[in-house]
Residue frames relative to the residue before (quaternion, step in Angstrom):
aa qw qx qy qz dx dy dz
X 1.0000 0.0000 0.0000 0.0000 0.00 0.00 0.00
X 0.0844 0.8530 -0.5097 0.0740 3.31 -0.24 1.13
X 0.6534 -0.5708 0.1829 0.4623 3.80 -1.01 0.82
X 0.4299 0.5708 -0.4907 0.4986 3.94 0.77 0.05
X 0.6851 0.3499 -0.4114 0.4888 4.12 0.36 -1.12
X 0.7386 0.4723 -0.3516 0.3284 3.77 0.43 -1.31
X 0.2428 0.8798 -0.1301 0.3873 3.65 1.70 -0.09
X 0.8308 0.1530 0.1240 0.5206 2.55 -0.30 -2.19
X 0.6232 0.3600 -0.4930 0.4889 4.21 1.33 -0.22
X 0.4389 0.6554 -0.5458 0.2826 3.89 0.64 0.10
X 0.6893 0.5697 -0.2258 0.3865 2.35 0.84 -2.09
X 0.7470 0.3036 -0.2811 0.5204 3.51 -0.06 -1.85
X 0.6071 0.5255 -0.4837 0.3483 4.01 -0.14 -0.03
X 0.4564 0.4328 -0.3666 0.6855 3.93 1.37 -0.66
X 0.7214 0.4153 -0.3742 0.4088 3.49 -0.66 -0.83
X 0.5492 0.4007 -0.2796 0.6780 4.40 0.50 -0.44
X 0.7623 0.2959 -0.4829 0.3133 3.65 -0.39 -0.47
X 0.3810 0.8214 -0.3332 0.2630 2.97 1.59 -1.61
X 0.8836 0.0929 0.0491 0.4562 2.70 -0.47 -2.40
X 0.2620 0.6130 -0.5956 0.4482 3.69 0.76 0.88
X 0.8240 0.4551 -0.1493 0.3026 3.30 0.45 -1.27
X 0.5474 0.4277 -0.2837 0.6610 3.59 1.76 -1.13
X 0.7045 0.4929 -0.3048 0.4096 3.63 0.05 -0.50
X 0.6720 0.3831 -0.3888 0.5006 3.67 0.47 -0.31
X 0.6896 0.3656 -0.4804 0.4000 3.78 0.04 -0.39
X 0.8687 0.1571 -0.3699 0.2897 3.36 -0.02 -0.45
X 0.1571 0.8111 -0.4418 0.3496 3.27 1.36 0.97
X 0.6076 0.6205 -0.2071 0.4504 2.87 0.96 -2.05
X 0.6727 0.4054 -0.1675 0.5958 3.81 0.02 -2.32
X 0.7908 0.1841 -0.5037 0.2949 3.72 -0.55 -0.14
X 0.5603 0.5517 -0.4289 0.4447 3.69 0.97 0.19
X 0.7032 0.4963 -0.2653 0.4345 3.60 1.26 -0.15
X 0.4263 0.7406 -0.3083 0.4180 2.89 2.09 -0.14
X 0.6754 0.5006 -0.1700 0.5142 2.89 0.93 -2.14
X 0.6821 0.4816 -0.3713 0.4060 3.80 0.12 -1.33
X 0.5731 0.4980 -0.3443 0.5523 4.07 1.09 -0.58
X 0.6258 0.4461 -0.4452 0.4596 3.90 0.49 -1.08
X 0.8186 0.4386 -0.2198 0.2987 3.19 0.39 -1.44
X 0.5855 0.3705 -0.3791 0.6134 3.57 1.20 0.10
X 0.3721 0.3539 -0.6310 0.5815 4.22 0.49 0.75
X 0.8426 0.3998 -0.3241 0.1587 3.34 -0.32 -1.30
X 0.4608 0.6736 -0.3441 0.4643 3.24 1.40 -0.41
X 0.6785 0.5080 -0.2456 0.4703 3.83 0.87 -1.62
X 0.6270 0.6189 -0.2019 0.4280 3.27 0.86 -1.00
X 0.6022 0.4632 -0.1682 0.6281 3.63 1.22 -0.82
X 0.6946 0.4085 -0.2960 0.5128 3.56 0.56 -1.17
X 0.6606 0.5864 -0.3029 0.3579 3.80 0.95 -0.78
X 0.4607 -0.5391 0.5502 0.4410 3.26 0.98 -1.41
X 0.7155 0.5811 -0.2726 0.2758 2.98 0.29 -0.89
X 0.5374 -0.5814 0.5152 0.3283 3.66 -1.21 0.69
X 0.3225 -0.7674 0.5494 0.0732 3.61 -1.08 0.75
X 0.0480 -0.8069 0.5321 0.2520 3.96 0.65 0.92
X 0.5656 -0.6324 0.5288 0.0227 2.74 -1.73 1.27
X 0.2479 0.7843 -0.3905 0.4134 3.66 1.20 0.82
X 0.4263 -0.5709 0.5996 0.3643 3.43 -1.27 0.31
X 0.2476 -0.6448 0.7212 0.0527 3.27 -1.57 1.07
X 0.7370 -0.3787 0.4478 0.3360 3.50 -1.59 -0.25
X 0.6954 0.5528 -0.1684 0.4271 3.09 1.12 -1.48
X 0.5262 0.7035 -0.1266 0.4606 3.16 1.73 -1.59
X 0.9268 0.2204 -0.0720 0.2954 3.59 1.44 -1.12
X 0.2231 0.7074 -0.2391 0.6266 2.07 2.88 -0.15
X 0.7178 0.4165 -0.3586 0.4275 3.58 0.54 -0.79
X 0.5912 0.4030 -0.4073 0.5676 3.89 0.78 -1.17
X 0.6951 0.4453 -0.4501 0.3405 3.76 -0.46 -0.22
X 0.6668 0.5146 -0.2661 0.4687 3.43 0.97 -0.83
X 0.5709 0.6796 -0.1512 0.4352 3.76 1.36 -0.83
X 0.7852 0.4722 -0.0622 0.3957 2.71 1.67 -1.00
X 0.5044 0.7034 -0.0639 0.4967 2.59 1.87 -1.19
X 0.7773 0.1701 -0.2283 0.5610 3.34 0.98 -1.03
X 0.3958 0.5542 -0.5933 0.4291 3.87 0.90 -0.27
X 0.7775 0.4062 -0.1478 0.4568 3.75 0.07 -1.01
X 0.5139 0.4771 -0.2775 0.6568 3.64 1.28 0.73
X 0.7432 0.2995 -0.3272 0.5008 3.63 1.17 -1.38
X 0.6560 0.4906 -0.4827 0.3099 3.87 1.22 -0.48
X 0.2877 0.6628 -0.5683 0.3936 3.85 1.52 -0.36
X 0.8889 0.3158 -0.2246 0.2444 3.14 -0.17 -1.54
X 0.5174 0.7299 -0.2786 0.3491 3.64 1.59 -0.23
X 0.4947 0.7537 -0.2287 0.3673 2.62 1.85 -1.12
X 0.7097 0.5912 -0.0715 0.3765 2.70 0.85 -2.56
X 0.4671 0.5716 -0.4089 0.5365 4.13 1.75 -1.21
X 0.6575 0.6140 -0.2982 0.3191 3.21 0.11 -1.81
X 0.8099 0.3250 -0.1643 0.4597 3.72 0.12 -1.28
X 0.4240 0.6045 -0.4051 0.5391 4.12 1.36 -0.39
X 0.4898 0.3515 -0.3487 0.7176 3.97 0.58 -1.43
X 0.6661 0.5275 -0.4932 0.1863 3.38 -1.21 -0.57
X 0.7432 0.6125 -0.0442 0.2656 2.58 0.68 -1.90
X 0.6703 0.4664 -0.0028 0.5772 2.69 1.57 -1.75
X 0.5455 0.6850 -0.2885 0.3873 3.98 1.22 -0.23
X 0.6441 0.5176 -0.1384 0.5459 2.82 1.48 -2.35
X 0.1746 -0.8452 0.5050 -0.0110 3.29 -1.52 0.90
């Protein structure tokens, strides 16, 4: 175990908390998005009514949020990625 292995689990261990951390809030809100779309859409069905099939706020509020944490979960992949490393390098 040399100072390159002890290194690279710092590193990749910051990198996992990191994007643990950017990645979970707007995880959360884009799962409350959907659970909100999907209860309009439900009323909407129960109503009768046609449901336009347009971009909404919510609709982009949601792709932005999606993103946000994809790009938070690869932070933190990174951080997996370099642990294995770490633990490879000899």
């Amino acid at each position: 175990m040399g100072p390159l292995n002890l290194l690279l689990w710092g590193v990749g261990v910051a990198l996992v908390i990191v994007g643990y951390t950017r990645a979970r809030g707007p995880w959360q809100r884009y799962q409350q998005l959907k659970e909100q779309d999907a209860n309009v859409a439900r009323y909407e069905a129960w109503r009768g009514g046609l449901r336009d099939d347009g971009q909404t706020g919510a609709s982009v509020a949601m792709q932005v949020l999606r993103r946000q944490a994809q790009r938070a979960g690869l932070i933190a992949v990174v951080g997996v990625v370099l642990i294995f490393v770490g633990f490879l390098l000899r």
